[in-house]
Structure formats: C-alpha cells, structure tokens
DSSP file (Angstrom, degrees, kcal/mol; ACC not computed):
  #  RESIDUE AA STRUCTURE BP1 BP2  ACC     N-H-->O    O-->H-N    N-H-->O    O-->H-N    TCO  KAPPA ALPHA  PHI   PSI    X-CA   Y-CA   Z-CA
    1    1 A X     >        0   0    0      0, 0.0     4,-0.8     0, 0.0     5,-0.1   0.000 360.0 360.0 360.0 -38.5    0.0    0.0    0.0
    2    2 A X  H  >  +     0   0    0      1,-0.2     4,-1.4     2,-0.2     5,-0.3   0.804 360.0  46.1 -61.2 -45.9    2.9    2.3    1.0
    3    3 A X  H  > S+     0   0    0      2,-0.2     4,-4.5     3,-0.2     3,-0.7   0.959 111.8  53.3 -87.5 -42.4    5.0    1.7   -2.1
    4    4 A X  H >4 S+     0   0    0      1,-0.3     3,-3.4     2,-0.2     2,-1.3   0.560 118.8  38.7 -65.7-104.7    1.4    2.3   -4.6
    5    5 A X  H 3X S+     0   0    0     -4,-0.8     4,-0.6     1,-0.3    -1,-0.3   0.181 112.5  53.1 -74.1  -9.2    1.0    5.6   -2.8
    6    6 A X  H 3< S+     0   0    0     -4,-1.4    -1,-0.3    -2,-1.3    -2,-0.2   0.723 115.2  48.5 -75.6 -50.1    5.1    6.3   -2.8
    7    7 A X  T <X S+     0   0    0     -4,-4.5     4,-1.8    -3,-3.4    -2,-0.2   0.824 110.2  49.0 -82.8 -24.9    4.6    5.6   -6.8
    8    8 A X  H  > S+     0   0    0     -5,-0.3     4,-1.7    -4,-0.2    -2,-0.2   0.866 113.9  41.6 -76.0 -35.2    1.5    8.0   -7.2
    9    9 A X  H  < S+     0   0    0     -4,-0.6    -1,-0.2     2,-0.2    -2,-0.1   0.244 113.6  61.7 -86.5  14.5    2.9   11.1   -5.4
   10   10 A X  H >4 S+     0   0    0     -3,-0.1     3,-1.1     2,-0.1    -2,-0.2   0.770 116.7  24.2-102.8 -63.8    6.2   10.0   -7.5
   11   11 A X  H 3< S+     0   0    0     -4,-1.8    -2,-0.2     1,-0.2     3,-0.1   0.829 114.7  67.1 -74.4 -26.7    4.5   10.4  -11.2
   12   12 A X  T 3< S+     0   0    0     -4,-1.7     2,-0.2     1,-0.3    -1,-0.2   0.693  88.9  71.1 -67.3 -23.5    1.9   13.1   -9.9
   13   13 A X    <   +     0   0    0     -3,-1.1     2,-0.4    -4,-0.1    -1,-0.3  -0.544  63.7 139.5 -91.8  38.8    5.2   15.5   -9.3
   14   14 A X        +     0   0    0     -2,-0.2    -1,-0.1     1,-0.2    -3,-0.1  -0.139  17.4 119.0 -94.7  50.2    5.4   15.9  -12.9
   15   15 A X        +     0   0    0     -2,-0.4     2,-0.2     2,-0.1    -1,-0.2  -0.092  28.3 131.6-116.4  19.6    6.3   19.5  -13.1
   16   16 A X        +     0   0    0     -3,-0.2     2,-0.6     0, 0.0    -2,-0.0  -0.411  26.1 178.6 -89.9 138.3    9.7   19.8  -14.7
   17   17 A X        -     0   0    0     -2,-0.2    42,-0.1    42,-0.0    -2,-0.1  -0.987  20.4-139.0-128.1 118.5   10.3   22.4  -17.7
   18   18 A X        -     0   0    0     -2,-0.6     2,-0.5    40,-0.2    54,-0.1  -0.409  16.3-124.5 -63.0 169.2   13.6   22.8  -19.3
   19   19 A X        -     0   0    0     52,-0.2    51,-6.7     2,-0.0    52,-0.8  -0.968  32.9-179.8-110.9 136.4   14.9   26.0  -20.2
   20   20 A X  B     -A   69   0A   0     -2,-0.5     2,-0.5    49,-0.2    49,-0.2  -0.951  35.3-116.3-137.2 123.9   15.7   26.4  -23.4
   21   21 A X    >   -     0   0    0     47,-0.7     3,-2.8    -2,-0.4    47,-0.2  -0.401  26.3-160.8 -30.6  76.7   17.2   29.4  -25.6
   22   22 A X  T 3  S+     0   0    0     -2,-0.5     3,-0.2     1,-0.3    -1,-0.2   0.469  88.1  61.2 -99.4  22.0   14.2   30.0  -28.2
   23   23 A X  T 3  S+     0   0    0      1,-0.2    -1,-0.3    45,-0.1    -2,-0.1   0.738 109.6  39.3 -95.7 -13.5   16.7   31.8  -30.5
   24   24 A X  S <  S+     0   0    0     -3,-2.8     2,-0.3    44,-0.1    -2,-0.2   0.396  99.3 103.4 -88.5  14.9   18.6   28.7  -30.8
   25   25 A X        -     0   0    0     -3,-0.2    42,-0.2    -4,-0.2    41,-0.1  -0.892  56.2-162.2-153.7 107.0   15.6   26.9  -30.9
   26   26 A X  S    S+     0   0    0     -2,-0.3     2,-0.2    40,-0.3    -1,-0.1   0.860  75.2  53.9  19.7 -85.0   14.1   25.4  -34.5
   27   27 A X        -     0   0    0     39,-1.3    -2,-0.1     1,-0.1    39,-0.1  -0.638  63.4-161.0 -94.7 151.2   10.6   24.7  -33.5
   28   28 A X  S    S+     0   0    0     -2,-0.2     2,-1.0     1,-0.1     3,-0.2   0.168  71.2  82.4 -97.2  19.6    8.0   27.2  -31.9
   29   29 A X     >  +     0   0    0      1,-0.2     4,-2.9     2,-0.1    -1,-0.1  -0.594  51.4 168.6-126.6  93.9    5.4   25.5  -30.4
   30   30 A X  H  > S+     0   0    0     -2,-1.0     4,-2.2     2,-0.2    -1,-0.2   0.824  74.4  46.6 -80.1 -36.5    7.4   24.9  -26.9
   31   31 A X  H  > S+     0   0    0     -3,-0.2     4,-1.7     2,-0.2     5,-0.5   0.987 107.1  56.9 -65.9 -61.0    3.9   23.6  -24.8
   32   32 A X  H >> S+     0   0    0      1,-0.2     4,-2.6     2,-0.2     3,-0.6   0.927 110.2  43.7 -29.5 -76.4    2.8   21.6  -27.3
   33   33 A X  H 3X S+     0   0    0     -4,-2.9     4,-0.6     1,-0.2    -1,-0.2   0.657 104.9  54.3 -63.2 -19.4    5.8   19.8  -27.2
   34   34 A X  H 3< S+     0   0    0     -4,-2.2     3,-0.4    -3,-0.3    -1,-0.2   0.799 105.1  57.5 -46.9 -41.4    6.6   19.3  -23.9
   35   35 A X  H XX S+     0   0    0     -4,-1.7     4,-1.4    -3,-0.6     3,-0.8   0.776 110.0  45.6 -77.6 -17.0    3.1   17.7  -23.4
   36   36 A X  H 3X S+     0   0    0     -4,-2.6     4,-2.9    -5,-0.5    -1,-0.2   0.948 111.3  51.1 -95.2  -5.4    3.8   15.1  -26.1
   37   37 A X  H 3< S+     0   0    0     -4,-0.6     4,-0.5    -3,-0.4    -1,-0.2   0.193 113.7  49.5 -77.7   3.3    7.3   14.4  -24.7
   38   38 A X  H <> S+     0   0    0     -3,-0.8     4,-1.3     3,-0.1     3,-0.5   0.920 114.3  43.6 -78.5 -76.5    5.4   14.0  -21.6
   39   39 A X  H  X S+     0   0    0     -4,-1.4     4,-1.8     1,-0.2    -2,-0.2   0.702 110.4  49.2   5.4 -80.1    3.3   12.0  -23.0
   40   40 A X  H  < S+     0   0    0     -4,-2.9    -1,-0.2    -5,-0.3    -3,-0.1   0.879 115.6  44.5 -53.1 -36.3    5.5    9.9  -24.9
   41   41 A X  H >> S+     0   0    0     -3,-0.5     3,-1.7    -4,-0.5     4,-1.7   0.935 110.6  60.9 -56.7 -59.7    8.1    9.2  -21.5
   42   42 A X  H 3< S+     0   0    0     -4,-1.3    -1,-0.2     1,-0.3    -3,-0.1   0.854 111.7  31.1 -54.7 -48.9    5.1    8.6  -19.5
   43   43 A X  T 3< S+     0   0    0     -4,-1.8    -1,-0.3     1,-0.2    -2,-0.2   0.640 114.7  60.4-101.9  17.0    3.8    5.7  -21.4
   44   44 A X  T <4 S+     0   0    0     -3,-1.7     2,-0.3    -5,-0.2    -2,-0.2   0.568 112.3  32.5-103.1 -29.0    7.1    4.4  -22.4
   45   45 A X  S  < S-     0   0    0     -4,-1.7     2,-0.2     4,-0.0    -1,-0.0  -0.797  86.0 -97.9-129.1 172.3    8.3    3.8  -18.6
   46   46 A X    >>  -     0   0    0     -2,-0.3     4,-2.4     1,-0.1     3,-1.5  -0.645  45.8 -92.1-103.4 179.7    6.7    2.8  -15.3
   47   47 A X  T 34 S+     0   0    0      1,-0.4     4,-0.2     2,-0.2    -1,-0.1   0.344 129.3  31.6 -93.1  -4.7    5.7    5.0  -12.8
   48   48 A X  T 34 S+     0   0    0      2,-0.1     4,-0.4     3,-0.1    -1,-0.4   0.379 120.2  55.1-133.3   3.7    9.3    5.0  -10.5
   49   49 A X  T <> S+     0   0    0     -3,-1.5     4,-1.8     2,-0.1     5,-0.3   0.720 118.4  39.5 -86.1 -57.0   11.7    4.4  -14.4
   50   50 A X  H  X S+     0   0    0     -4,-2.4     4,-1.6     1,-0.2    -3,-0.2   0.799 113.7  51.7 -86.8 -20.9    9.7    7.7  -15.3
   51   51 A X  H >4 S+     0   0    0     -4,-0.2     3,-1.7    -5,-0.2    -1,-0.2   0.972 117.5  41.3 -56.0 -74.2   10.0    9.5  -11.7
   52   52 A X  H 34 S+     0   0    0     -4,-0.4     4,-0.2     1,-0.3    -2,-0.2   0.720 123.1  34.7 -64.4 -25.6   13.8    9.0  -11.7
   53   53 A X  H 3X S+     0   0    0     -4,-1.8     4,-2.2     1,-0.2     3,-0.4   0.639  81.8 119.6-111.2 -14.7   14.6    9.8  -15.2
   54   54 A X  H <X S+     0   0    0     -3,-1.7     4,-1.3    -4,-1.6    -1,-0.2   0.556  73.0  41.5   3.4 -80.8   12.2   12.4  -15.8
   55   55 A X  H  > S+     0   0    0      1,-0.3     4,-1.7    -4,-0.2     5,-0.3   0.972 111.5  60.6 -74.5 -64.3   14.3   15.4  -16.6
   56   56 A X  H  > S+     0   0    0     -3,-0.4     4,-0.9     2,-0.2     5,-0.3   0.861 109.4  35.5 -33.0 -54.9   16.6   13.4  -18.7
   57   57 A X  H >X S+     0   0    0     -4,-2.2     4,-3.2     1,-0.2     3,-3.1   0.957 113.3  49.1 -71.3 -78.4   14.3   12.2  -21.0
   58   58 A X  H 3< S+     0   0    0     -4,-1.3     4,-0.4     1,-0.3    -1,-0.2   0.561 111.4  60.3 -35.8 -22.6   11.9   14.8  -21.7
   59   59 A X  H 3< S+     0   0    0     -4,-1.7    -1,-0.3    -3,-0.3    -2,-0.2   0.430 112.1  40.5 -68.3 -10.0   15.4   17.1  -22.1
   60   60 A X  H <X S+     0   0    0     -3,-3.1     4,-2.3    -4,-0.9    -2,-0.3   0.642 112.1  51.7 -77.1 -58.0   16.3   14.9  -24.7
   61   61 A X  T  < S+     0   0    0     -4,-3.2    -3,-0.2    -5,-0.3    -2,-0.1   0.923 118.0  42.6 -61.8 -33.4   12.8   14.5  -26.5
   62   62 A X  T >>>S+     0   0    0     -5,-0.4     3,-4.0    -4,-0.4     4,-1.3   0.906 104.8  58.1 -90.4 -47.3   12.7   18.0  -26.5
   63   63 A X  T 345S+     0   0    0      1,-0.3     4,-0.4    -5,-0.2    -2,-0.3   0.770 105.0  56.3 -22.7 -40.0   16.3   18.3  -27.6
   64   64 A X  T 3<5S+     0   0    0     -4,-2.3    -1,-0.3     2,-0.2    -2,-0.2   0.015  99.9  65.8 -76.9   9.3   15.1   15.8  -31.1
   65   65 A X  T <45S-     0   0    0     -3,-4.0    -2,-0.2    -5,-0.2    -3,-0.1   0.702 128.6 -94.8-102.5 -49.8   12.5   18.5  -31.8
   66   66 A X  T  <5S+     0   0    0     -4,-1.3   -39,-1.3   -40,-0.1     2,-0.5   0.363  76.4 143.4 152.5  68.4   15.0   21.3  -32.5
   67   67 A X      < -     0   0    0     -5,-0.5     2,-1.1    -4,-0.4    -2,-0.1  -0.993  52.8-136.7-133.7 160.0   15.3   22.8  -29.1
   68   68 A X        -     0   0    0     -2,-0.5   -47,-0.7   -47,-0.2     2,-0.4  -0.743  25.7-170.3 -79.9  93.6   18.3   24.5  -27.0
   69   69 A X  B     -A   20   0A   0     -2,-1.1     3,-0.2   -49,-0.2   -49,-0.2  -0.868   1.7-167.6 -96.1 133.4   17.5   22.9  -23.6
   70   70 A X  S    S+     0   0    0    -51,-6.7   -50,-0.2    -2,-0.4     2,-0.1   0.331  78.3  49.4-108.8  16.2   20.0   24.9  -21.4
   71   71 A X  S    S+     0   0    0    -52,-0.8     2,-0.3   -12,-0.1    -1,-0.2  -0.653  78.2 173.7-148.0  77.5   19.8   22.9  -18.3
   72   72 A X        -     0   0    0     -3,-0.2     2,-0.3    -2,-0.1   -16,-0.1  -0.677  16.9-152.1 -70.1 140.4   20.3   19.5  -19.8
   73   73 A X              0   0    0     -2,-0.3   -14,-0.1     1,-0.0    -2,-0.0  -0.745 360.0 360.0 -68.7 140.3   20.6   16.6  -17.3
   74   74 A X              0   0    0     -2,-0.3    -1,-0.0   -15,-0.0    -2,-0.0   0.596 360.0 360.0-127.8 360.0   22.5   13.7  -18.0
C-alpha cells in the first residue's frame, strides 16, 4: 500500500520544464511539445523508471525537436 501511494505522489510531481534558448531553438510551439514528450516518457516507462529519469528524457525528447534545452541533465 505504502509503495502504490510512494509511486502516485512520485509520477503526480510531474512538473519539470527545461529552459531552453528560443533563438537557438528550431521549433515554436514549446507547450505543445513538452506535453507530447510528456506523453511519450510517461507511457514508455513505469511510474518509479519515469519519476527517476524524468528530466533526462523529456530534455532529450525535447532536444530531437530542434530545441536548445539549457539545463540538460545527463
């Protein structure tokens, strides 16, 4: 019970935004694409793979759209 409610307040904390440069930056539609790189991570990992790795991925995904993430994670 501990660990299911440990894993909901884990994915629920899904609040992360790069910053990114939007003059170095390819594409314009910056919301948009965060929610489908949200999106994609989210249903691509389980609920404690996609807590831990969050910012990594989703700085990456948005990083393959044409963006300047300036606080990449690695």
């Amino acid at each position: 019970m501990i660990r299911i409610l440990f894993l909901l307040l884990l994915t629920g904390c899904s609040n992360y935004v790069p910053v990114y440069d939007p003059t170095g930056s390819t594409s314009k539609e910056f919301y948009d694409d965060l929610a489908e790189c949200r999106f994609v991570a989210e249903s691509q990992m389980s609920g404690f793979q996609y807590g831990y790795y969050e910012k990594q991925v989703i700085s990456k995904c948005m990083e393959n759209r044409g963006y300047s993430v300036l606080n990449p994670t690695k």
